[in-house]
Structure formats: structure tokens, C-alpha cells
C-alpha positions in Angstrom: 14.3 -8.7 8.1 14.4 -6.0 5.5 11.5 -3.1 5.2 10.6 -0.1 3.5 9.9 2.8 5.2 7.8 5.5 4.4 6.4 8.6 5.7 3.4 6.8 7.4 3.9 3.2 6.6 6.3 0.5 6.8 6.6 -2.6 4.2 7.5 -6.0 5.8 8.2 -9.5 3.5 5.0 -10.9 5.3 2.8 -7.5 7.0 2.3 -3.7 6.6 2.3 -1.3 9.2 0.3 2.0 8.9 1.9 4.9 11.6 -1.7 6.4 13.3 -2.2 8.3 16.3 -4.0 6.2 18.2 -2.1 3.4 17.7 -0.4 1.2 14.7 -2.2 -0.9 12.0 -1.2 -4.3 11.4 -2.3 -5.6 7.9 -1.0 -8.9 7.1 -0.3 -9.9 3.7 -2.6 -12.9 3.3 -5.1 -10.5 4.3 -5.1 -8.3 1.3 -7.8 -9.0 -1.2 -6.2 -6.0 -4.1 -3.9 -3.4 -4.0 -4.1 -0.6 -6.9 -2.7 3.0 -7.5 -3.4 5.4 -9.9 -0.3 7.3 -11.1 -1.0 10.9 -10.5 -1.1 12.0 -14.6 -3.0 15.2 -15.7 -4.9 12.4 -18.0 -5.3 10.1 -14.6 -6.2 13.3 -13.0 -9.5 14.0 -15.6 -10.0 10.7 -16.2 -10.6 9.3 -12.5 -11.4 12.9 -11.0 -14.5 11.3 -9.0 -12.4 8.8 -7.5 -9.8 10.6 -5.7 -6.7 9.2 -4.3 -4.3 9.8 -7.0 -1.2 9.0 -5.8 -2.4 6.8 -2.7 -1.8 3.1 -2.8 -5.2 1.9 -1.9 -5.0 -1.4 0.0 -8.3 -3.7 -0.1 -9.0 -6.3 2.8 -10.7 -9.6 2.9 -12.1 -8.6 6.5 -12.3 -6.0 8.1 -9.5 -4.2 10.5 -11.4 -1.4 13.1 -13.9 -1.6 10.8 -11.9 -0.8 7.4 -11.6 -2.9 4.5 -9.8 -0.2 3.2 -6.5 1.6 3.7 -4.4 4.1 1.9 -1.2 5.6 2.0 0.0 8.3 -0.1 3.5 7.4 -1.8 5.0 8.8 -5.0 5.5 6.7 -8.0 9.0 6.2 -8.1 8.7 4.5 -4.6 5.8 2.6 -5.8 8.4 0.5 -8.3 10.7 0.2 -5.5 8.1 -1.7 -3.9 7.0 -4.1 -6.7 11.3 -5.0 -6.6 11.2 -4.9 -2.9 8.1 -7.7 -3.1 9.2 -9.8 -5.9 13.1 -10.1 -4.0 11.0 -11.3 -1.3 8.8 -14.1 -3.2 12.0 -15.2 -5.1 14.0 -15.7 -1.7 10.8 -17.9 -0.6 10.7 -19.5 -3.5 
């Protein structure tokens, strides 16, 4: 199976795994409700100031997991469109 493997956080075809110290996070991916991320621009950077995060991939739950709905994970943009690719391979292969 492949993955992508980040600093803190492995991709899967069908789950993500965040890397904490008390132990790994399991996320599966009929569990996510939205994913977004906010390119970190000097324009993003005035424009959502208040909301942080730029440069995190924030990852939105339908229930909660150790009571989060929400997760994030800091990756750069360049690995954020290897992503998308590495997702779509994997819903053409199922198809």
C-alpha cells in the first residue's frame, strides 16, 4: 500500500496517521467531514490573520476522536499538491 509521509503524519488510500507522544491517531477517511488549507501568502497572511494556521491542513471530523473534531498538521504547499495527485491516483485505481 503506498503513503505519504510527512514530518508528523502519514497519508494512507483509506486512513491518516498523526505521529503524537502519547500515542498515534487514527483518522479514517469516511470520517472526515472537510479538509481545507490556507496557502501561507502575505495577502492570506492579512486577510485570515485571526484565524491562524496558515500553512496547516486542517482536517474536520464527523465525530469526535479523544475529544477532537479537529486536527492539523503543518505541511508546505508544494506537498499539499502532491497530495491531491496522491488522492486522486487512489480514487481512479478504485474506480
Amino acid at each position: 500500500m503506498e503513503n505519504l509521509q510527512y514530518k508528523k503524519t502519514i497519508f494512507y488510500a483509506n486512513e491518516i496517521v498523526f505521529q503524537k507522544k502519547k500515542g498515534n491517531i487514527i483518522i479514517n477517511v469516511t470520517d472526515i467531514k472537510h479538509i481545507s488549507y490556507i496557502k501561507p501568502t502575505l495577502l492570506n497572511y492579512l486577510l485570515f490573520y485571526n484565524q491562524g494556521f496558515l500553512g496547516h491542513l486542517k482536517i474536520y471530523l464527523n465525530k469526535e476522536i479523544r475529544k477532537k473534531r479537529k486536527y492539523h498538521a503543518k505541511i508546505k504547499y508544494k506537498d499539499v499538491i502532491k497530495l491531491r495527485e496522491f488522492f486522486q491516483k487512489e480514487i481512479d485505481v478504485m474506480k
